[in-house]
N, C-alpha and C positions, 0 to 999 in steps of 0.2 A: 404304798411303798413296800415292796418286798425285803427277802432276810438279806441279800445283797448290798441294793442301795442305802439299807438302814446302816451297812456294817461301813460303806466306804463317806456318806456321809459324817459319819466319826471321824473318819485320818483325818478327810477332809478339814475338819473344822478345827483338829487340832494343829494339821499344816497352816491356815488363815491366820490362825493366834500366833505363829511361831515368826512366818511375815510379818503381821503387822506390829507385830512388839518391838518397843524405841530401843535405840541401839544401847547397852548399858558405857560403864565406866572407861574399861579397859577397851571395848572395841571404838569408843570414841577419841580416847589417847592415842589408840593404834592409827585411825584413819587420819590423822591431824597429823602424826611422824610422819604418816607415807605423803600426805598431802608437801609436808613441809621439805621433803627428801628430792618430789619431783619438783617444786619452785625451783633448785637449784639446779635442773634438766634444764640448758636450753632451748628456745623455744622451738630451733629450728629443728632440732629433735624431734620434740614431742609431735610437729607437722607432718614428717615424715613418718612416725610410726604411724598416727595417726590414718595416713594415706594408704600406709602399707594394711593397714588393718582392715581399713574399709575397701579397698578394693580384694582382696583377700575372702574377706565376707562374702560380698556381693559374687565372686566369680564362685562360691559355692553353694550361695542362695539361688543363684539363676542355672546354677549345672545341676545340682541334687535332683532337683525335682521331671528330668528326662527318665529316670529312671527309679520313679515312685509310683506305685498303684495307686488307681482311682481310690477315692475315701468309699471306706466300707460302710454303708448306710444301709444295710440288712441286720447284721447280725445283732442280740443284744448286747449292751452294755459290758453284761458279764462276761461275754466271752470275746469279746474287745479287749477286756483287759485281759484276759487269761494269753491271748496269742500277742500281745503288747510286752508281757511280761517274759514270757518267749525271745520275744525280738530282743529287749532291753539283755537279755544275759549274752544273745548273738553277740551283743557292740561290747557287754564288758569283755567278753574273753578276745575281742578282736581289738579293741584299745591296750590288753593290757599285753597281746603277743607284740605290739608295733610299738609300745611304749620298754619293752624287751629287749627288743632287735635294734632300736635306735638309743637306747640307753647304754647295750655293750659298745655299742659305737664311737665312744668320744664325742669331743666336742662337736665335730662338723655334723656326725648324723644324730646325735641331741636336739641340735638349731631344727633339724629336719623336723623334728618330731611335733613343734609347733602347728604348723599347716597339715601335717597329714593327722592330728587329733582332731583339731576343727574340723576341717571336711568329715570326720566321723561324728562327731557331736551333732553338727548340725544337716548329717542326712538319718542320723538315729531322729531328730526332732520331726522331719521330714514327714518319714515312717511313721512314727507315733501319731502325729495330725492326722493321716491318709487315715489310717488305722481308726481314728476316732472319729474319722466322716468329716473331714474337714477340706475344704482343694485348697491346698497349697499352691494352686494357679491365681489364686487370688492375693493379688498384691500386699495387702494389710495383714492377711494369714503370715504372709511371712517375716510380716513387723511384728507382728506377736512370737514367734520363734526367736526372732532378736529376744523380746521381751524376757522370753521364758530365759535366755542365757544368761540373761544379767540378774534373773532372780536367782537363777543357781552359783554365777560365781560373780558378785559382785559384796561389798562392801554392807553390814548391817544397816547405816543408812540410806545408800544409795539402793538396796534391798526391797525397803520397805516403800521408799517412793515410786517403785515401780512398780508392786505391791497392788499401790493404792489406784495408778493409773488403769490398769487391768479390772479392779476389780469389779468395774462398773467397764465393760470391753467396747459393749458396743456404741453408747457415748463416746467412750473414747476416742473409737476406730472412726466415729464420722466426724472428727478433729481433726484427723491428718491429712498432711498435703501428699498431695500424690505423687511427689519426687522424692523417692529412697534417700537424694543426697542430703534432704533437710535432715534427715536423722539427726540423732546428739552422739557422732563417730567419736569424738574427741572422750566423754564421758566413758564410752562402751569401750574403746580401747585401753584405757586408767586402769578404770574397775576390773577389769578381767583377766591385764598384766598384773595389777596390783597383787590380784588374789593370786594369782598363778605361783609370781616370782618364786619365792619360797621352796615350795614346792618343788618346781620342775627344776630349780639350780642345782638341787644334789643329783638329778639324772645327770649332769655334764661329770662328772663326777667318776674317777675310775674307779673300779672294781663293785662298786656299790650298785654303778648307775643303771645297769640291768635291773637289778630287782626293784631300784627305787620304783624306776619305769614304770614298772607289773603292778607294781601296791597302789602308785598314784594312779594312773588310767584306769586301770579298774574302778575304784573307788570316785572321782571324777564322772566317770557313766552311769555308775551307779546313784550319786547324785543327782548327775541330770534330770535320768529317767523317773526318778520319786518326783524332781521339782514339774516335769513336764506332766506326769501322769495327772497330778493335782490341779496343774494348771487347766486343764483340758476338762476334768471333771469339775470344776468351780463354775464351766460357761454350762459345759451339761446342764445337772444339776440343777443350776438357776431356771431353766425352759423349763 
């Protein structure tokens, strides 16, 4: 094991611990409020986002990857992440110009700002996979990029159960059905508005909403890109 892998085996292991720890007090009372918040969402709502979400997804899962390079299965590890790490500052400083531009906007180009973060989020995850030698032509690869979303912005429960479903991937991965539509849309859309809300409602927000933009996207990518990194080096690793 070289000075490298010895060094990222450590995040590694402290990112593992930080997943799989039970959700404590407060984020348990939290997740029960928002649970109890959308009960009083009617259903016909929730269907509709729901719908909106997964198709939304899906038209950026099936369109990113036209224009994603083959997985790099030459270089080492090391310098996988070094040009990974590269890429990840590309997407924050272009998340946080769009989360800028749609934040001086008002309300209407706020709403915008929804879809065109996702199609960045998840052609940065795109990228990252390619990057780590991974083909994102393969169906289940790109049920793991799901996966990796909901570790980065989902709920310390819902977190850690999907956590646990990964950790052991390729068991996992020969569990699923071959129809994308089985996914759990209904869960993944909650978890990822839930956590959003917050946040992106002070962007609709005048005079503020530009900068909020810039601090939240940023910071969002910069998320991601630690939680994908890790994710990617956990299947490593394990080989």
């Amino acid at each position: 094991m070289n000075d490298y892998v010895q060094q990222i085996t450590g995040e590694l292991k402290n990112w593992q611990r930080k997943m799989g720890r039970r959700p404590g007090l407060i984020n348990r009372l939290s997740k029960k409020m928002q649970t109890k918040i959308n009960s009083y969402i009617p259903e016909k709502i929730h269907k509709a986002v729901t719908t909106a979400i997964k198709q939304m997804v899906r038209s950026v899962l099936f369109g990113a990857g036209i224009t994603t390079s083959k997985p790099n299965t030459k270089d080492s590890l090391e310098v996988k992440e070094r040009l990974i790490e590269e890429r990840i500052k590309w997407y924050k400083t272009t998340a946080a110009a769009e989360g800028g531009v749609t934040g001086a906007g008002g309300i209407l180009l706020g709403l915008a700002d929804f879809p065109l973060l996702l199609a960045i989020k998840i052609k940065l995850l795109f990228d990252i996979a390619s990057m780590y030698g991974f083909d994102i032509k393969d169906y289940k690869e790109r049920i793991y990029i799901l996966h990796i979303m909901q570790l980065a912005f989902s709920s310390d429960e819902e977190r850690r159960n999907v956590y646990l479903k990964i950790v052991d991937w390729d068991g996992h991965a020969s569990q699923l059905p071959d129809d994308i539509n089985q996914f759990d849309w209904r869960t993944f859309q909650q978890e990822y508005r839930d956590y959003l809300d917050l946040a992106k409602m002070a962007q609709l927000l005048p005079v503020i909403g530009a900068p909020v933009g810039v601090i939240v996207n940023y910071r969002l990518i910069k998320k991601l890109g630690i939680t994908a990194m890790n994710a990617y080096r956990m299947r490593l690793l394990s080989q």
